[in-house]
C-alpha positions in Angstrom: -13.1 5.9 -5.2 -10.5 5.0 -2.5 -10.3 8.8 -0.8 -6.7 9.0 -2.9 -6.4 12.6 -4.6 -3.4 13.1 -6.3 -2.4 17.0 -6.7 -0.1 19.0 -8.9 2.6 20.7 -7.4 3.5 24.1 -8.2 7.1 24.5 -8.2 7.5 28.0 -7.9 5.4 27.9 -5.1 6.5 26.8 -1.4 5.4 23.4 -0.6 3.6 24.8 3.3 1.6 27.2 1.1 0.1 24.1 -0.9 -0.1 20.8 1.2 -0.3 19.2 3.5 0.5 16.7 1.6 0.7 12.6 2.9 3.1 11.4 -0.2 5.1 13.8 -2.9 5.7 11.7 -6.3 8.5 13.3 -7.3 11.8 11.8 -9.7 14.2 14.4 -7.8 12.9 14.4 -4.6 14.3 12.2 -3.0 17.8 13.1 -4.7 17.9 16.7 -3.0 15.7 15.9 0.5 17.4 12.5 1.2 16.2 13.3 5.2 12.5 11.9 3.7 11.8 8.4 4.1 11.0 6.7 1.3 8.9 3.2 1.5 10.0 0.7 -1.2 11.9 2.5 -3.2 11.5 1.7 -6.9 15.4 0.9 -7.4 14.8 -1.5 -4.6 12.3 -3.9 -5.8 12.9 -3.0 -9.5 14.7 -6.8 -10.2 11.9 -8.4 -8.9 9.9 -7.6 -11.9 12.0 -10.0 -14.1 12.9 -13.7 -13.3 16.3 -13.4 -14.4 17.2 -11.1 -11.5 14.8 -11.8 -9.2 16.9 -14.8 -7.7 20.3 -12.9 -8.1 20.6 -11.9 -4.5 20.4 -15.8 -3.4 22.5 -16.5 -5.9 25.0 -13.8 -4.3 24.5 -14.8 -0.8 26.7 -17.1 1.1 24.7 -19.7 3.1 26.9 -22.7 2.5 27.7 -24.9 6.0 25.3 -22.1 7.8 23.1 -25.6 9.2 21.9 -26.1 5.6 22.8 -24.9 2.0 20.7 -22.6 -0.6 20.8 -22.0 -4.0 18.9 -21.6 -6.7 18.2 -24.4 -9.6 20.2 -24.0 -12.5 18.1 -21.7 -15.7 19.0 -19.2 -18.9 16.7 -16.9 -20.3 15.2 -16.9 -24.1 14.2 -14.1 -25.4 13.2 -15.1 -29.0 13.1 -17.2 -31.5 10.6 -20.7 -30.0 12.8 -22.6 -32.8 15.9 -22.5 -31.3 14.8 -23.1 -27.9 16.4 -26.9 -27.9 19.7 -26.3 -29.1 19.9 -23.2 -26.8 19.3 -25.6 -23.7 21.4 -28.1 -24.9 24.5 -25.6 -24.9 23.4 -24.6 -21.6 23.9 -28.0 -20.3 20.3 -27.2 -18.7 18.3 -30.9 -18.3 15.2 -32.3 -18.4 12.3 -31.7 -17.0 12.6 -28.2 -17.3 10.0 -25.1 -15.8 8.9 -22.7 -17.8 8.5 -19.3 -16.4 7.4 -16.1 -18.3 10.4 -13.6 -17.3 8.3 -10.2 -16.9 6.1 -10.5 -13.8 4.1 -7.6 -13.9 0.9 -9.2 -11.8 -0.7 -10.2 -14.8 -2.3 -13.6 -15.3 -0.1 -14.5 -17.5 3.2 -14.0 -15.6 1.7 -16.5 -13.3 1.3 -19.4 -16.3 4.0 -21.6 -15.5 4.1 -25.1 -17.9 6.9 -27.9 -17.2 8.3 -29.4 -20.2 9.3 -32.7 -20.1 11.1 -33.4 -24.0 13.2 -31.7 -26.4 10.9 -31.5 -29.2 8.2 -29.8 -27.2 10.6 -26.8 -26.2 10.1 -25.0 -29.2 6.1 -25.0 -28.8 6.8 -22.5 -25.5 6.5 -18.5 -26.2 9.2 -16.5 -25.4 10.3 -14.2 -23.5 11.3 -16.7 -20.6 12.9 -18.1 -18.2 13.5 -22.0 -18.4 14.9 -23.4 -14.9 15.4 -26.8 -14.2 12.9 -28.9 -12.0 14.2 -29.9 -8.7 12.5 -33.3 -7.2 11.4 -31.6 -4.1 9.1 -34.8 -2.8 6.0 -32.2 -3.7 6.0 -29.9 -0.4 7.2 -26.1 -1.0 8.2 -24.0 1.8 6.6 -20.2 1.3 8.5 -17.9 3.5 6.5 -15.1 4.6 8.6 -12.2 5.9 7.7 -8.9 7.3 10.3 -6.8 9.8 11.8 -9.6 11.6 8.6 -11.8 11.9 9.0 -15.3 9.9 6.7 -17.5 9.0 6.8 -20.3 7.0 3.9 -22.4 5.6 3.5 -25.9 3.6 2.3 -26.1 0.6 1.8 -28.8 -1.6 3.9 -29.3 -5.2 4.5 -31.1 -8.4 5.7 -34.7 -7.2 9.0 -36.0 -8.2 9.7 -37.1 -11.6 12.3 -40.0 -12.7 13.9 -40.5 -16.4 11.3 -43.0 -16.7 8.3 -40.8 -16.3 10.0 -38.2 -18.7 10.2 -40.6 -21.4 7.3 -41.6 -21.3 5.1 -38.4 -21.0 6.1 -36.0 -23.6 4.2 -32.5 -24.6 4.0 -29.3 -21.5 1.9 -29.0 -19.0 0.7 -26.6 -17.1 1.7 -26.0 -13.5 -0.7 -26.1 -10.9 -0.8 -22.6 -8.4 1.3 -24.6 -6.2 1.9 -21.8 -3.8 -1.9 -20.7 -3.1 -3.9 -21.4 0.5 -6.0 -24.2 -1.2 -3.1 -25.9 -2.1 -2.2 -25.9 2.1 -0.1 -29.1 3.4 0.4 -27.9 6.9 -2.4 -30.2 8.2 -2.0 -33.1 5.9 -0.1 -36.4 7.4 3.5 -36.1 5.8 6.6 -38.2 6.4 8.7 -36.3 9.5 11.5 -36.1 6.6 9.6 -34.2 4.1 7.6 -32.1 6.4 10.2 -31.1 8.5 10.8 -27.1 8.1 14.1 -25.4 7.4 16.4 -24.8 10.1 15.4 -21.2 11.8 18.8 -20.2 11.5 18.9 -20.7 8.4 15.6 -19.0 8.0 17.0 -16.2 9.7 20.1 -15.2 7.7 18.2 -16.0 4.8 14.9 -13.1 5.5 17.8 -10.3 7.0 18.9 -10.5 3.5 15.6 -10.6 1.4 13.8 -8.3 4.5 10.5 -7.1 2.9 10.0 -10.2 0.5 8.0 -13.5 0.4 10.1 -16.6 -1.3 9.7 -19.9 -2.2 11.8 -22.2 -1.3 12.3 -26.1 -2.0 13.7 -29.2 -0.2 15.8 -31.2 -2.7 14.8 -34.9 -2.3 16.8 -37.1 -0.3 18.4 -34.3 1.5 17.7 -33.0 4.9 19.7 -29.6 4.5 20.0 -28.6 0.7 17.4 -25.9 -0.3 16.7 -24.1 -3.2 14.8 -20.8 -3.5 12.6 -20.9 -6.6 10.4 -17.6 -6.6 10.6 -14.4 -5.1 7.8 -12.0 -4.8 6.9 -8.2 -3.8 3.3 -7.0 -2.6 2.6 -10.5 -1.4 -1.2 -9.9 -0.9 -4.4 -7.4 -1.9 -6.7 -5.4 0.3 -9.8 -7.0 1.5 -13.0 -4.9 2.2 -15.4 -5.6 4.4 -12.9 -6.8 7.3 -13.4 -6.9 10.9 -12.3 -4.1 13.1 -10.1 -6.5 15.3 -8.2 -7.2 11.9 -8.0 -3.9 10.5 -6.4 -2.4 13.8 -3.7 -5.4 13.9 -2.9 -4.6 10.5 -2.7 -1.1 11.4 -0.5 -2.0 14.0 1.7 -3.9 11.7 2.9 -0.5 9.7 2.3 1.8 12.6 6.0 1.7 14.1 7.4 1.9 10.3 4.9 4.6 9.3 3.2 6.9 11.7 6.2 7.9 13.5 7.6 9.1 10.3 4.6 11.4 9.7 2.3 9.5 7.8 -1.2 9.5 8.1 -2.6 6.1 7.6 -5.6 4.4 7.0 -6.1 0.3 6.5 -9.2 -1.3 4.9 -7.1 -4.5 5.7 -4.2 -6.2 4.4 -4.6 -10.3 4.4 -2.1 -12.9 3.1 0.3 -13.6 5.6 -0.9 -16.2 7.8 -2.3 -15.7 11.4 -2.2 -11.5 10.5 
């Protein structure tokens, strides 16, 4: 339906004799023609698919005293057993409020249900597999960092607002978390305090997208602070092809891939790719 064949190759047959081809799938291709460009390699975005790696580059990075700091909010991973779920998070030293966050993300619905628990007792009503991080009063703006080659851009979104010990005690149970990081939940026009609107440093930004190049994160401001940042989500494919979009679109889009791509070879062809702002 979208003009994509794919074809069988004969191995005992020369490749000229068969093709042209635009893309070869193949598991030991790569291993024995390593001259071929490969785009996104699976090794390469493979920890992305699961929450407890996802963050592990930040984690491994060394931002400190670069005009800002970045890390990542303190979280363990459950893999069974709902029941146990409160002691494990009191070993863990983890506290309260806590986000819940399902630890495959495979683009499913689901791996985008995110709940915050606020008590002990209501820990063991989550479903595990997961990944339970702890909530980071963040005044309810998140930064998404959009990244693609060396462009940055970085929009306002709004969040969950900041909870104190004496909300938690007073509002036990989960809840779900709002899509926090979608357009409609856009804060870049809205009349914020200077503090709390006020981006990340660029140079910070720009160590920080060298090293996850090719990626889209979200990152947090932790109240109070003007320079201590935490990145909370990391995602690949950060978008979906449109139809229907205008020509002026579809040939900056095409533009977009046409350094990477069409002077290695490839033959491309763009309906339209919309999710990074002002592209």
């Amino acid at each position: 339906k979208k003009g994509i064949l794919f074809v069988a190759i004969d191995v005992n047959l020369p490749l000229s004799d068969q093709g042209p081809f635009d893309i070869i799938l193949h598991k030991d291709y790569r291993q024995t023609h390593p001259e071929v460009t490969v785009i996104d390699p699976p090794y390469a975005i493979q920890q992305l698919h699961n929450r407890q790696s996802m963050l592990q580059d930040v984690v491994d990075l060394n931002l400190s005293d670069f005009h800002g700091r970045v890390g990542v909010p303190k979280q363990m991973v459950i893999m069974k057993d709902p029941l146990s779920i409160p002691d494990e998070v009191a070993k863990a030293g983890l506290k309260l409020p806590l986000v819940a966050k399902p630890l495959v993300v495979d683009g499913s619905a689901k791996s985008h249900e995110l709940f915050l628990a606020c008590d002990w007792s209501s820990l063991s009503e989550l479903e595990p597999p997961l990944v339970l991080q702890e909530f980071v009063n963040h005044d309810g703006i998140l930064f998404k960092i959009y990244i693609v080659g060396d462009a940055i851009k970085v929009v306002r979104r709004f969040s969950l607002a900041n909870v104190n010990k004496c909300q938690r005690a007073k509002v036990p149970g989960i809840f779900p978390f709002p899509r926090v990081s979608s357009a409609a939940a856009s804060a870049d026009d809205a009349d914020l305090d200077p503090r709390i609107a006020e981006l990340p440093p660029k140079p910070l930004l720009e160590r920080l997208s060298k090293e996850l190049r090719h990626r889209l994160a979200n990152m947090i401001r932790e109240h109070g602070t003007r320079d201590i940042f935490y990145v909370i989500d990391i995602n690949y494919f950060p978008g979906k092809w449109m139809e229907n979009i205008s020509s002026s679109l579809h040939y900056r889009a095409f533009l977009l891939l046409e350094r990477h791509w069409v002077k290695e070879g490839f033959s491309c062809s763009l309906s339209g790719y919309g999710k990074m702002p002002d592209y």
